[in-house]
C-alpha positions as CSV (number, residue, x, y, z in Angstrom):
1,X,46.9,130.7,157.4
2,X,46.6,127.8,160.0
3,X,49.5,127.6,161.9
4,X,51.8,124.7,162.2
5,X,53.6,125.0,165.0
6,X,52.6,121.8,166.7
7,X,54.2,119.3,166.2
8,X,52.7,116.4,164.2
9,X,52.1,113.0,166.3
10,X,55.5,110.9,165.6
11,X,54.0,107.4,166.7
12,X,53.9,106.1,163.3
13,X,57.8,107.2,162.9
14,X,58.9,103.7,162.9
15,X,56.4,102.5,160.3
16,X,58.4,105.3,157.9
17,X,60.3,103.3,154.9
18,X,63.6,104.5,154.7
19,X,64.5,106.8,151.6
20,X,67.3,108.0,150.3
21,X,66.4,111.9,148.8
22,X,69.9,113.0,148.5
23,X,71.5,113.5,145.6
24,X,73.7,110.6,145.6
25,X,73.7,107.6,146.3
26,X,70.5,107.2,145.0
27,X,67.3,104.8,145.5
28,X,67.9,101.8,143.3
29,X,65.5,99.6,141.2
30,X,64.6,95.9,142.4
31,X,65.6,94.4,139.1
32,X,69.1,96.3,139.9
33,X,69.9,94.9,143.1
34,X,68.8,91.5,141.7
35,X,71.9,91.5,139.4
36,X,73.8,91.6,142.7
37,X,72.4,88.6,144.0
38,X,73.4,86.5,141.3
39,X,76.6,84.1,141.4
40,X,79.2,85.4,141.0
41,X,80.3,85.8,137.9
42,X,83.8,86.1,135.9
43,X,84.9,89.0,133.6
44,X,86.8,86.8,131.5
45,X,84.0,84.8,130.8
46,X,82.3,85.4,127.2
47,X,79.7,86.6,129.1
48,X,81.3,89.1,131.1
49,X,82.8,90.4,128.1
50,X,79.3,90.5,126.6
51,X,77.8,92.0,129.2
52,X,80.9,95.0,129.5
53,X,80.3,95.3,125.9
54,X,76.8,96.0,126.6
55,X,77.0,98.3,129.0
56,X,79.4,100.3,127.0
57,X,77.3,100.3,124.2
58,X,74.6,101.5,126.7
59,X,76.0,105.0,128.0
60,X,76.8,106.1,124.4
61,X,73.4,105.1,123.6
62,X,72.2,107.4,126.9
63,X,74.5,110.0,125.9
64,X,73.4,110.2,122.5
65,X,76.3,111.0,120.7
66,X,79.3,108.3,119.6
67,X,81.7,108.9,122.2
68,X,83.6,105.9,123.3
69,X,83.2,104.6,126.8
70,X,85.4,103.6,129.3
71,X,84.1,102.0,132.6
72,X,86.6,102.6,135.6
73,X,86.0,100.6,138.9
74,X,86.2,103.9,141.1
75,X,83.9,106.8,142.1
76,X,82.9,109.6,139.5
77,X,86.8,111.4,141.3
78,X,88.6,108.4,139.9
79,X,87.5,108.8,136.4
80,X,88.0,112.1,136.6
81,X,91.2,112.1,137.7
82,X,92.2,109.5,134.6
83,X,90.8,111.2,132.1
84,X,92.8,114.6,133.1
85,X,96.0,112.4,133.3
86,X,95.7,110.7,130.2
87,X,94.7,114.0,127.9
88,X,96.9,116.4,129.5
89,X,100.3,116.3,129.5
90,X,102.8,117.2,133.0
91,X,103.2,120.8,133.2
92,X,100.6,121.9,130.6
93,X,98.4,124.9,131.6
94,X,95.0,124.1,133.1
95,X,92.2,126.0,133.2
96,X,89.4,125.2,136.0
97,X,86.3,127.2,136.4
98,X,84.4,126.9,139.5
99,X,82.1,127.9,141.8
100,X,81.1,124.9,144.4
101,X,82.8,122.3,146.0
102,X,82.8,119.9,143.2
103,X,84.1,121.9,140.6
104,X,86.6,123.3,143.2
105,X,87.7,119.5,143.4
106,X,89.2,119.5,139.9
107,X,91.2,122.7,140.4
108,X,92.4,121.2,143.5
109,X,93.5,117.9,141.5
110,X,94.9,120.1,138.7
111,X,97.2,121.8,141.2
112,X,97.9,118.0,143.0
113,X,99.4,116.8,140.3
114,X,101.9,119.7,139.1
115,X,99.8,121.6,136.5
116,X,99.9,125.1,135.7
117,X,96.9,125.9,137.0
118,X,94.1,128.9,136.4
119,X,91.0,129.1,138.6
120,X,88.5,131.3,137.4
121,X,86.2,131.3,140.5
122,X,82.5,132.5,141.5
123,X,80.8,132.5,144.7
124,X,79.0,129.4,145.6
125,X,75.4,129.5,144.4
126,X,76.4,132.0,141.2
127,X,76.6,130.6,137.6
128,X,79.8,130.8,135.7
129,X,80.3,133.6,133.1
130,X,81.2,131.7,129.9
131,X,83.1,134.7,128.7
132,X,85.2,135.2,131.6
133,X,86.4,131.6,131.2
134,X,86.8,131.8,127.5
135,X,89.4,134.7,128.0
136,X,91.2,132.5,130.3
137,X,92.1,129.5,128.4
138,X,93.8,131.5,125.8
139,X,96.9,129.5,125.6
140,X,95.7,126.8,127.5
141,X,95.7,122.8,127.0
142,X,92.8,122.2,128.8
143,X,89.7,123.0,130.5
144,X,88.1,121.5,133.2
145,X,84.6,122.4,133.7
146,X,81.8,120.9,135.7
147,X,77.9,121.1,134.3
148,X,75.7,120.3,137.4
149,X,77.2,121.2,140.7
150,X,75.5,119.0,142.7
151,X,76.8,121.6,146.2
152,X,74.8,124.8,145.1
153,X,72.5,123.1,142.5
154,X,73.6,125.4,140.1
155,X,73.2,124.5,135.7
156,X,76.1,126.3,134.4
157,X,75.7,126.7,130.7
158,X,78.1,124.2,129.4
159,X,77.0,124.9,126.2
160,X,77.8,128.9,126.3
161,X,81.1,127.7,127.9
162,X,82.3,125.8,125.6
163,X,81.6,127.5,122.5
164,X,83.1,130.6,123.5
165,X,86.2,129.1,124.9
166,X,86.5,127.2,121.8
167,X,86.5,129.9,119.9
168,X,89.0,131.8,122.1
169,X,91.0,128.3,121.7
170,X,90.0,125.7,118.7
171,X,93.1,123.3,120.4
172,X,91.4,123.3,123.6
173,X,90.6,120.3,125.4
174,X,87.2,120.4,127.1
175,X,86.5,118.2,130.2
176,X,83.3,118.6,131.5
177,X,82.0,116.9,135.1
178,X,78.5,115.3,134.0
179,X,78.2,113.5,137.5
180,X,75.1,114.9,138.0
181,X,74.2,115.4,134.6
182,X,74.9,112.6,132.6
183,X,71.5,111.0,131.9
184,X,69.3,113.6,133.7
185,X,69.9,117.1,132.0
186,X,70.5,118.0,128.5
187,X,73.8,117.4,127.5
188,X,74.9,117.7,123.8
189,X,78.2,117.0,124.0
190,X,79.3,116.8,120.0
191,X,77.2,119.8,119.3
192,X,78.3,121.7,122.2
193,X,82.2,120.8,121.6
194,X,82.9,118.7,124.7
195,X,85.5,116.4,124.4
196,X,85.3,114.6,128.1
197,X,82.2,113.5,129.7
198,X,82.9,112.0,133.2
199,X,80.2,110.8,135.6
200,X,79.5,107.7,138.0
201,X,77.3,104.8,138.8
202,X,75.3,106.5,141.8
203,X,73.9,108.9,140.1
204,X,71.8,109.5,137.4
205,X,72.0,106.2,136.2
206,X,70.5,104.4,139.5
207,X,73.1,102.3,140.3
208,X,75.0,101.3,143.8
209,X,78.6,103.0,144.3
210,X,81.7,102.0,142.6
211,X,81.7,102.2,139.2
212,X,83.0,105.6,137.3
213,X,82.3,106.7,133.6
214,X,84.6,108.3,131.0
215,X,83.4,109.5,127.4
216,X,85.7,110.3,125.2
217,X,84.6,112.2,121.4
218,X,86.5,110.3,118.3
219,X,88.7,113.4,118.0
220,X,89.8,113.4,121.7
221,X,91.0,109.9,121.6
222,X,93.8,110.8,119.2
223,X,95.0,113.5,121.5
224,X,95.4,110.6,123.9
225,X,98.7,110.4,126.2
226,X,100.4,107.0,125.9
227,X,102.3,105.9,128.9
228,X,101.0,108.9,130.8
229,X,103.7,109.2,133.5
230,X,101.1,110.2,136.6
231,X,98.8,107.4,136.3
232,X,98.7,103.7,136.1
233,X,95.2,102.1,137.2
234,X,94.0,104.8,135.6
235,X,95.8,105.0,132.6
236,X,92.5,106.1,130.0
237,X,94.6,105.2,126.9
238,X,94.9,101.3,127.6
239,X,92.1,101.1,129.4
240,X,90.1,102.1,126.2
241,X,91.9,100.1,123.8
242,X,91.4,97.1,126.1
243,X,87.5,97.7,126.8
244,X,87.1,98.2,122.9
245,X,88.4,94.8,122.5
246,X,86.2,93.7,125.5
247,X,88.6,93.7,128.1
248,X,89.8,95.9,131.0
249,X,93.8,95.9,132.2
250,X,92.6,95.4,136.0
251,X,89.5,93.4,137.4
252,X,86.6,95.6,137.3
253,X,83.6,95.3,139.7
254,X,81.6,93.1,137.1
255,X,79.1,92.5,139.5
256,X,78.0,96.2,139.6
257,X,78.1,96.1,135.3
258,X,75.7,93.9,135.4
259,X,73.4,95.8,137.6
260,X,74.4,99.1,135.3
261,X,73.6,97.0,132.3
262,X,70.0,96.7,133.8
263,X,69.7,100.0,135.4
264,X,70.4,101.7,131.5
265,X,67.5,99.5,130.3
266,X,65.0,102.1,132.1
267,X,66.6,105.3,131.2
268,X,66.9,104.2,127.2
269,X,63.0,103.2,127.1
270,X,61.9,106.7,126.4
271,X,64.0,109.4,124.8
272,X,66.5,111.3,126.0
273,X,64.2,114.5,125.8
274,X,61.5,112.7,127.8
275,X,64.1,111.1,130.4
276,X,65.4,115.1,130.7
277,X,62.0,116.8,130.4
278,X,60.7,114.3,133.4
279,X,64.0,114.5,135.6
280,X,63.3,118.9,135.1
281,X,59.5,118.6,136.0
282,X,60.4,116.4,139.0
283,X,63.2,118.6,140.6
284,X,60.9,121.9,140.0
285,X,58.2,120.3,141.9
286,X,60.7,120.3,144.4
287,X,62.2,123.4,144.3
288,X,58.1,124.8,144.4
289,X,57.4,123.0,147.4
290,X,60.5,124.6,148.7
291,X,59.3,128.0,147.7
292,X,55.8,126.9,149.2
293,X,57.6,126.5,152.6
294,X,59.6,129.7,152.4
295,X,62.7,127.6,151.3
296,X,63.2,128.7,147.6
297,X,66.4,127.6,145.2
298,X,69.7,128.7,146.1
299,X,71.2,129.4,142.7
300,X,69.5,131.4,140.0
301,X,69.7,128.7,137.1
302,X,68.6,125.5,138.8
303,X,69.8,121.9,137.8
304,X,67.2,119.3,137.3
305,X,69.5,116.8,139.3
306,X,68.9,118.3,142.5
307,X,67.0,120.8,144.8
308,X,69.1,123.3,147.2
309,X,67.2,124.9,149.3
310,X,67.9,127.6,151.3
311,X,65.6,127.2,155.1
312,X,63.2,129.9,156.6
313,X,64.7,132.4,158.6
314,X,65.8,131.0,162.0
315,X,66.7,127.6,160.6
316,X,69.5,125.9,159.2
317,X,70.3,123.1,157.2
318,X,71.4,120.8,159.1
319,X,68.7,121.5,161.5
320,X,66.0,120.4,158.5
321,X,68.4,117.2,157.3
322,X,68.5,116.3,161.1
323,X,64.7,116.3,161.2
324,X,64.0,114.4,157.9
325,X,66.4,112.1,158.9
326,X,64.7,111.2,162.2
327,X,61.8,110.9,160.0
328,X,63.6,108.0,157.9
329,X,64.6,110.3,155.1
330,X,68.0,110.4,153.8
331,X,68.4,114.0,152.7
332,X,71.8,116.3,153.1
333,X,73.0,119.6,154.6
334,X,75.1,122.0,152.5
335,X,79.1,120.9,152.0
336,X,81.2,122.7,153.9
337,X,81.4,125.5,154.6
338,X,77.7,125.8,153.3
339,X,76.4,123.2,155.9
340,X,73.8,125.7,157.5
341,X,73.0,127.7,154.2
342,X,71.3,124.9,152.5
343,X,69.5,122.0,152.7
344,X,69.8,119.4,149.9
345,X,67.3,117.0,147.8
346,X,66.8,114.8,145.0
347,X,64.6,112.6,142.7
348,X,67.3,111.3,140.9
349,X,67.9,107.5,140.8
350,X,64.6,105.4,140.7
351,X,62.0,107.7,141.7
352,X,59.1,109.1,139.3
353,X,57.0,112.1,139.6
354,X,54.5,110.7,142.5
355,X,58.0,110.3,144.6
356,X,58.4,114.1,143.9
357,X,55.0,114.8,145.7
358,X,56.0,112.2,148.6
359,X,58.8,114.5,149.3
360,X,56.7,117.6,149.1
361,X,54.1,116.0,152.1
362,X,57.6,114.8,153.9
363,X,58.6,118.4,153.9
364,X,55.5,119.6,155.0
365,X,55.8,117.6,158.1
366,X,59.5,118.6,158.6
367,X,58.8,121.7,158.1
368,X,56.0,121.5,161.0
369,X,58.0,119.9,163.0
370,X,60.3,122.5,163.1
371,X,57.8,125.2,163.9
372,X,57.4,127.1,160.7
373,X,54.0,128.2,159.9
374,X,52.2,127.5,156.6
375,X,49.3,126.2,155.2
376,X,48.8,122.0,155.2
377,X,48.9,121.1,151.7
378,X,50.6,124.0,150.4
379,X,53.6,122.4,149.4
380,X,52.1,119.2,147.7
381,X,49.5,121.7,145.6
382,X,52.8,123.8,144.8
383,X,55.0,120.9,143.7
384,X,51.6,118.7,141.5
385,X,51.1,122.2,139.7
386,X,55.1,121.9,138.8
387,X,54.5,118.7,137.4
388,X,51.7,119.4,135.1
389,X,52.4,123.2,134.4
């Protein structure tokens, strides 16, 4: 094994093009930050309303099944937060099954606003047991479930989930976080019994911040809360009826539809089982170049969204996300308090396979950097026989 120890020669550091290889934001196409340079447009304009129709149209088309969309000008949270307001009603019970940071978010929210709130936890980097939170929801109004968390990069079965808890509870309402699912892993959401889908703009569909997503089933949008008395901007129940009609209550960032308008035009060229089956192959050849390094996965049943990886022995990571970033590469840490556990990255956004091997090669010289021992070329054989395995 050669050793690696020295340092590579960092003259060329400068010359480095900036990337971002965290798992949101993400890198975005040209043709998407084009839309943004246009002038500015109106959203009562016919074609504003054309173009939110559109993009409506759009993310049922992505997630394959006819669920209603509702574009809110927020992050991924915001939606969220509407569509728990406007299903569930003050004081109902709540069932939240978590075990990361972003799942832990919607028990936290659930407990904000008054409900009578169940956690059904696991330790960060397990999967959720889909029994255990079937059992729980007995009596319950609804469930709040996330499918890709992004902290631990943990799949949780959603499917499993849902099906036993809905047989446990046929009444139940079933939000699930697709943040980092929607439009990267297989989500089936009419087969699988999920009546919420929420996700946002800087994720899997390559687009810049601000814009959040809420799916609602046909059957869900008759449970719908009118006048729900916690919410307001976010009130999902007009907001619906209005974007239906072409509309939205509030001015929404129309700027950022049209570049999500564009952005879906990439993601619906193939099908959704190539767009999944590519997204998979591209976060494995991560997770192998990882493993190549001595950094494997954290969690047991890995999302295709992201890549946690947990360092060598005698690192941390922050230390590697401190060295990719003075390399020019945008990569995170763990979330608190999982900062030194983990180190995080993603091809998500506009990257292909061939950006998947860039990465490998970039931790190969972080990696060295840092003083860990390993073959050269190690990682970037590991992560091409991902690819093509």
């Amino acid at each position: 094994m050669r050793d690696m120890s020295e340092a590579p020669d960092r003259a060329h550091t400068p010359l480095n093009r900036t990337r971002l290889i965290a798992p949101g934001p993400v890198e975005v196409a040209p043709d998407v930050l084009a839309q943004l340079a246009q002038p500015q447009m109106h959203h009562r304009a016919q074609d504003g309303i054309e173009k939110l129709m559109e993009a409506r149209a759009k993310l049922s088309q992505l997630l394959g099944d006819p669920y209603d969309a509702v574009i809110t000008t927020s992050s991924g949270t915001g939606a969220f937060e509407g569509a728990l307001l406007s299903t569930t009603p003050a004081g109902a019970r709540v069932v939240n099954a978590q075990a990361g940071k972003f799942s832990e978010r919607w028990g936290e929210m659930a407990q904000r606003f008054g409900y009578d709130t169940t956690l059904v936890a696991r330790p960060w980097g397990e999967v959720l047991d889909p029994q255990e939170i079937a059992d729980a929801t007995r009596g319950a109004h609804t469930l709040l479930i996330t499918h890709s968390e992004t902290s631990t990069g943990a799949l949780h079965d959603l499917e499993a989930i849902a099906r036993a808890a809905r047989a446990q509870n046929p009444d139940l309402i079933i939000i699930a976080d697709g943040i980092t699912s929607y439009g990267v892993a297989e989500l089936r959401p009419a087969a699988w019994g999920v009546d919420v889908i929420v996700s946002g703009s800087q994720k899997g569909t390559a687009t810049p911040p601000g814009l959040g997503f809420v799916l609602f089933s046909p059957g869900v949008q008759e449970r719908l809360i009118r006048n729900p008395g916690n919410a307001f901007y976010l009130d999902m129940t007009r907001e619906l009826a209005g974007q239906k009609a072409g509309s939205t209550p509030q001015t929404p960032a129309i700027n950022l539809i049209y570049a999500l308008s564009t952005a879906l035009d990439r993601l619906l060229s193939v099908p959704r089982e190539v767009l999944w089956a590519e997204q998979r192959r591209k976060t494995d050849a991560l997770i192998a170049a990882g493993t190549a390094l001595g950094a494997p996965a954290w969690a047991p049943r890995t999302s295709p969204a992201v890549a946690v990886l947990t360092p060598p022995a005698g690192l941390t990571g922050r230390q590697v996300a401190a060295q990719l970033a003075a390399m020019g590469q945008r990569a995170l840490p763990g979330q608190a308090p999982h900062e030194d556990t983990v180190f995080r990255v993603s091809t998500m956004g506009y990257a292909d396979r061939y950006d998947a091997l860039g990465i490998a090669g970039i931790l190969e010289d972080a990696f060295a950097a840092l003083g860990v021992s390993f073959e050269r070329g190690a990682a970037v054989n590991a992560a091409w026989q991902a690819l093509n395995g």
